[in-house]
C-alpha positions in Angstrom: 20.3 55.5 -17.5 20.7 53.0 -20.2 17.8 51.2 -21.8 19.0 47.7 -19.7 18.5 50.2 -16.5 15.3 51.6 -17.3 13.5 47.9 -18.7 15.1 46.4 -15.0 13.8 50.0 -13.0 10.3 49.0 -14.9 10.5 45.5 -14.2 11.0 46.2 -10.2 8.3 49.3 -10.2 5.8 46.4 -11.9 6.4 44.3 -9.2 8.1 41.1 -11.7 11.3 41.1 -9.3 12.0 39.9 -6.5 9.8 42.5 -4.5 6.0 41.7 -4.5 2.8 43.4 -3.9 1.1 42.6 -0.7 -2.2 44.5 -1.5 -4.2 44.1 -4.6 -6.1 47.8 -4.3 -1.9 49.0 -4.4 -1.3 47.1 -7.4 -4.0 48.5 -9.1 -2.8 51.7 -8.6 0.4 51.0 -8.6 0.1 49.8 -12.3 -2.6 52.4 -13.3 -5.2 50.0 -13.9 -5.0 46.4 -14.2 -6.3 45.1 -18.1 -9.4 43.0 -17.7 -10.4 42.6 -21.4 -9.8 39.1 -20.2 -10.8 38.1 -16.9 -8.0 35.2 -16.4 -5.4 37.4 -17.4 -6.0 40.0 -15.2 -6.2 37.2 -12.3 -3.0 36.2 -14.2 -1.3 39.4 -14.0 -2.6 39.8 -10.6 -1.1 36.4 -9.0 2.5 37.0 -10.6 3.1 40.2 -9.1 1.6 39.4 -5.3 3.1 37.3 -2.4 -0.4 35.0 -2.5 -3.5 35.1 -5.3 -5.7 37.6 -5.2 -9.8 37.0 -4.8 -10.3 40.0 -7.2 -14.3 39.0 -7.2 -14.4 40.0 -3.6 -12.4 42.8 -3.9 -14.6 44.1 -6.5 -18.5 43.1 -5.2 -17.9 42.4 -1.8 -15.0 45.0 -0.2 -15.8 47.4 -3.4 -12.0 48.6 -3.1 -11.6 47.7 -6.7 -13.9 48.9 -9.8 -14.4 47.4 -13.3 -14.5 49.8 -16.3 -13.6 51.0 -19.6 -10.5 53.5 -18.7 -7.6 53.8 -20.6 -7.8 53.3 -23.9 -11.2 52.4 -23.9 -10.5 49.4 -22.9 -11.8 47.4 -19.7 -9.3 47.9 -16.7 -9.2 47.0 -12.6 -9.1 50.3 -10.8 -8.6 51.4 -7.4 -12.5 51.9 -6.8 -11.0 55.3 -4.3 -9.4 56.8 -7.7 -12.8 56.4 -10.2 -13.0 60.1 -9.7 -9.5 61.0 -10.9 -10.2 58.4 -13.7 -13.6 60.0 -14.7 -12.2 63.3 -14.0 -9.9 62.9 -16.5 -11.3 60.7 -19.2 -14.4 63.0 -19.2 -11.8 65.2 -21.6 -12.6 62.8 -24.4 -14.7 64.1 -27.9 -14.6 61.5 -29.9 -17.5 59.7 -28.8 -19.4 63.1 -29.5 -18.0 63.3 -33.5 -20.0 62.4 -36.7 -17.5 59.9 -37.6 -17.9 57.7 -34.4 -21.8 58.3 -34.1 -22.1 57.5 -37.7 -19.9 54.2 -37.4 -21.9 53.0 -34.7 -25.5 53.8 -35.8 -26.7 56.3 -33.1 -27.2 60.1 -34.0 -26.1 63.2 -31.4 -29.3 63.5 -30.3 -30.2 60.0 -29.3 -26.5 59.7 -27.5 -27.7 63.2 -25.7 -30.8 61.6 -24.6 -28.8 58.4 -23.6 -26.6 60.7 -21.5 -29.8 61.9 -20.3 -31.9 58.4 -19.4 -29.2 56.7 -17.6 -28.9 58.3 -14.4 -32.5 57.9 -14.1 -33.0 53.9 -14.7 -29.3 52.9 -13.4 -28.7 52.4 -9.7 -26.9 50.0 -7.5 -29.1 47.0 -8.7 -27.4 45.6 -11.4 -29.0 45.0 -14.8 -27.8 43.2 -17.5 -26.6 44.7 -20.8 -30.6 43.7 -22.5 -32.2 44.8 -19.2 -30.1 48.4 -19.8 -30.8 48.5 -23.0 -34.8 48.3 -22.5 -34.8 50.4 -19.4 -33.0 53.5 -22.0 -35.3 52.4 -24.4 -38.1 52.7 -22.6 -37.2 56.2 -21.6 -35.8 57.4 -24.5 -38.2 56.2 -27.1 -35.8 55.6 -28.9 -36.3 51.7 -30.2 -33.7 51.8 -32.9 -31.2 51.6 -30.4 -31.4 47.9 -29.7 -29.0 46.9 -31.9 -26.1 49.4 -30.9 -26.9 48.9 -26.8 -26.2 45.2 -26.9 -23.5 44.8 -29.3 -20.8 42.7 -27.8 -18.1 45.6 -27.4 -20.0 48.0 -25.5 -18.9 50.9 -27.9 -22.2 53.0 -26.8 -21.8 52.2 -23.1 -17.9 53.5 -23.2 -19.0 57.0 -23.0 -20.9 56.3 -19.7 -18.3 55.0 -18.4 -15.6 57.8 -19.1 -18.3 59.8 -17.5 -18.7 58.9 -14.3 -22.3 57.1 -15.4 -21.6 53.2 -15.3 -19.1 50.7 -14.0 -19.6 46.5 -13.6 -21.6 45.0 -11.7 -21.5 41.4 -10.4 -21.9 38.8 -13.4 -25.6 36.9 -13.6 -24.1 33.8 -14.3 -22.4 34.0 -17.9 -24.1 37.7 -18.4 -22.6 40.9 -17.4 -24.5 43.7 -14.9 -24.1 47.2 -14.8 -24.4 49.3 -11.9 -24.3 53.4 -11.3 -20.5 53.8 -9.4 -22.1 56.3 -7.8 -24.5 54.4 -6.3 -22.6 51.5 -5.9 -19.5 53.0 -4.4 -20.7 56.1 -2.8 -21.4 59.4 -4.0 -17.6 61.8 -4.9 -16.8 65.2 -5.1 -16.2 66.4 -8.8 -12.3 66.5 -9.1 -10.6 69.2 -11.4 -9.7 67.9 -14.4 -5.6 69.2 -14.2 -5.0 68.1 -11.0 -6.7 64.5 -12.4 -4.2 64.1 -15.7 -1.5 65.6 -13.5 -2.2 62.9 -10.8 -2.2 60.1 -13.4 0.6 61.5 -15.7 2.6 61.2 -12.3 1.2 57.3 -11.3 2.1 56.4 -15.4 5.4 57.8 -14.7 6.3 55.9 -11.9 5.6 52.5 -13.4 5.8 52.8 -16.9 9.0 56.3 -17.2 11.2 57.3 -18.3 8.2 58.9 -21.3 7.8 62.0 -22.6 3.9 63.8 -23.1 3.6 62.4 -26.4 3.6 58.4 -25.3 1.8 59.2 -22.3 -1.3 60.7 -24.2 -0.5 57.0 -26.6 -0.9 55.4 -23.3 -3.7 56.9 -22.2 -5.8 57.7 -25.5 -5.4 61.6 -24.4 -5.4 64.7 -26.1 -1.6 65.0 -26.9 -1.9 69.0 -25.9 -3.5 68.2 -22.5 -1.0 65.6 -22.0 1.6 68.1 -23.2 0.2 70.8 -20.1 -0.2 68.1 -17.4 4.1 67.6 -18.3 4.7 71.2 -18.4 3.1 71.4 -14.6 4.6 68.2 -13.3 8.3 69.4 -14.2 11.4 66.9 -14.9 11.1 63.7 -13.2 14.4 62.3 -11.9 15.0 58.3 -12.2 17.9 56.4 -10.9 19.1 53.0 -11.7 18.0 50.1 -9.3 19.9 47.0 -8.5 18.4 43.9 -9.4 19.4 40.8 -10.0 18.2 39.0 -13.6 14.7 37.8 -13.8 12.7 35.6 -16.1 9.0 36.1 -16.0 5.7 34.6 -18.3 3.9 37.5 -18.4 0.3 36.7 -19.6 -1.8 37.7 -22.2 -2.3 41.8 -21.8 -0.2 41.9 -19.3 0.3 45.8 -18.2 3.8 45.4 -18.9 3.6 44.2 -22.6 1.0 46.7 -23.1 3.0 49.6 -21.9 6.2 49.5 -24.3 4.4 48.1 -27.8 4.8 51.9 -29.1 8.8 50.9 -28.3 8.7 46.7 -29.3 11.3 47.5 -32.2 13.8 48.3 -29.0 13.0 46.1 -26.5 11.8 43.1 -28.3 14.2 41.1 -30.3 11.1 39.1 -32.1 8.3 40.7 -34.8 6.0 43.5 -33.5 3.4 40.9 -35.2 4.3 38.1 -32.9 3.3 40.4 -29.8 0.9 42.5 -31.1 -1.5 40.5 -32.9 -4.9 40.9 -35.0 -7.9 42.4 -33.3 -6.3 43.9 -30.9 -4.8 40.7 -29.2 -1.8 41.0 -26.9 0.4 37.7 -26.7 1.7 35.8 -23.5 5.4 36.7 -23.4 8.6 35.7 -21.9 10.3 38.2 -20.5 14.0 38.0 -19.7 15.2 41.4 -17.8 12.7 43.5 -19.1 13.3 42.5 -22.8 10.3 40.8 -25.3 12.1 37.3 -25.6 9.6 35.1 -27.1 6.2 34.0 -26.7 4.3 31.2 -25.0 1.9 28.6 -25.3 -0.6 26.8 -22.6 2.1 24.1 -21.0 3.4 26.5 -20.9 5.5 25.9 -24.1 7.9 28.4 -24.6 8.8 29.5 -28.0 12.2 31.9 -27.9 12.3 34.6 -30.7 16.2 34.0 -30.8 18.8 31.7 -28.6 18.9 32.5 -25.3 22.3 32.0 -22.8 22.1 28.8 -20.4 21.1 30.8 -17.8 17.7 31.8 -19.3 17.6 27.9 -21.4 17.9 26.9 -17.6 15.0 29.3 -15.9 12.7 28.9 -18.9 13.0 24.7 -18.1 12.3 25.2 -14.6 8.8 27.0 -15.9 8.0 24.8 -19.2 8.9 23.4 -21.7 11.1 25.2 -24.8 8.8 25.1 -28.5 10.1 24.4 -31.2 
C-alpha cells in the first residue's frame, strides 16, 4: 500500500467516507475512544461520522452505553461504557503517577496518593459529587487537609490515577460543575480482565482504525510502556491491510478530531502545512480540512477555510459548497 492508500483505508475505517456509523456505542469503539477534552467537539466528531446526530448526554446518563474518562493519553475520552474494563485493565499498567517527579510536581507525597487510593472507594458511589464535594469527602477521611489545593485544580491531574484504575468516571454535570461517580457503581460491577489480553485487545481495535503502525507509535498513541506495547505486537502477529476503493472526499474535521490526533507523530508526511498550525500551544488540536486523508489547511468558525497551499478546482469547488475560502 502506498501512503494515498493507507490515509483513504483510514479515512473509510473512521467513518469520513461515504459509509457512516449507525450506532454511537460502535463508533466509540470503533475509533478507540472518542476525545471529549471538549464537549462540542466530540458532539462534532460524533455528528460527521453518523447517518443522524447523536444524543451523547443520553447515551452517557441515561442508556449508560457510553462512559466519560481520562483514557488514552490521559486525556478525557467517550468509551464504550462495555469496554471500561479492557480500558482499566490496561491503563492500570501506568507508573508514572506513582514517581517522585510527578508527586513532587503536583504537591501530594506517596503516602497521601496511597491513602487517596485508599478513601475513594469508601466515599464514591453512584451519587455523583462534584469535584469540591470529592475533594472534602477524601479530606475528611484522609485527614489530609493539604490536599485542597491539588483535588480541585482545573485539570484533574490527581483524579487521573483513579480513573486509570478502575476508581472514577463522570457523572452527569450540576449545571456548569462536573460530578463524579464510582463506574463500578454506576455501570455495574466487572470481572478483573488480564492485562495482555486487554493491550492485545486494544493494540488490535488501534490497528483497525488508525494501521498500518508499528509498537513503537501505538505505545505514542496510547501513552504505553513501549516494551508492553512491543509484547502485545509480538502476540498479535502481522496484520494484513488491503487497499479500499473510495472515491475523493473533503471533510472539516473538528477541533481534536480522532483523526487529526492520530497521525500528528506523522504531520511532516501527511500534512502539507506547519506541524505548528495543527498542533498548537497547550496542547490544542486545530479544526482541519481534510482532503483524502491529507492535513490541507485549517478552519475558522463560518466556517472560513484557510488552505495551507492551492488546492485543484475540484477541492476549491467542495470547500465553497461548505464555507467560505480565508485569506
Amino acid at each position: 500500500m502506498t501512503l494515498d492508500d493507507v490515509l483513504r483505508w483510514r479515512v473509510e475505517r473512521h467513518h469520513l467516507g461515504d459509509e457512516k456509523a449507525t450506532d454511537v456505542v460502535a463508533l466509540a469503539r470503533r475509533l478507540c475512544g472518542i476525545h471529549a477534552q471538549v464537549a462540542s467537539s466530540a458532539q462534532a466528531a460524533a455528528d460527521l461520522r453518523m447517518t443522524g446526530p447523536p444524543d451523547l448526554d443520553k447515551a452517557l446518563y441515561a442508556d449508560r452505553t457510553l462512559v466519560r474518562t481520562w483514557a488514552a493519553r490521559g486525556t478525557l475520552h467517550l468509551l464504550p461504557a462495555a469496554d471500561l474494563p479492557l480500558w482499566v485493565a490496561a491503563m492500570s499498567t501506568r507508573d508514572r503517577e506513582t514517581k517522585g517527579s510527578w508527586l513532587k510536581f503536583h504537591g501530594v507525597t506517596a503516602d497521601q496518593m496511597a491513602d487517596i487510593f485508599r478513601a475513594v472507594p469508601d466515599v464514591l458511589g453512584a451519587e455523583p459529587m462534584t469535584r469540591e464535594e470529592l475533594a472534602e469527602s477524601i479530606i475528611k477521611a484522609t485527614g489530609h487537609e493539604d490536599l485542597r489545593g491539588p483535588l480541585t485544580q482545573g485539570f484533574g491531574a490527581i483524579l487521573k490515577p483513579l480513573a486509570f484504575r478502575g476508581l472514577l468516571c463522570s457523572g452527569p454535570p450540576r449545571g456548569r460543575n462536573v460530578t463524579f461517580v464510582a463506574p463500578r457503581a454506576w455501570l455495574g460491577d466487572w470481572e478483573p480482565v488480564g492485562t495482555e489480553a486487554a493491550i492485545d485487545r486494544l493494540a488490535t481495535d488501534y490497528l483497525g482504525t488508525y494501521g498500518p503502525a508499528g509498537p513503537e507509535e501505538f505505545a505514542r498513541w496510547f501513552d504505553l510502556r513501549p516494551p508492553l506495547a512491543k509484547q502485545s505486537f509480538k502476540r498479535i502477529g502481522p496484520v494484513e491491510f488491503a487497499p479500499v476503493a473510495a472515491r475523493d472526499t473533503v471533510r472539516l474535521l473538528p477541533a481534536f478530531d480522532p483523526y487529526t490526533i492520530g497521525v500528528l507523530r506523522q504531520l511532516e508526511s501527511v500534512s502539507s502545512g506547519p506541524k505548528a498550525a495543527v498542533s498548537r500551544p497547550q496542547g490544542w488540536i486545530s479544526p482541519v480540512l481534510l482532503v483524502n486523508g491529507r492535513i490541507e489547511g485549517t478552519w475558522e468558525p463560518g466556517p472560513v477555510i484557510t488552505p495551507f497551499r492551492e488546492q485543484p478546482d475540484w477541492v476549491r469547488k467542495a470547500i465553497a459548497d461548505l464555507g467560505s475560502l480565508g485569506p
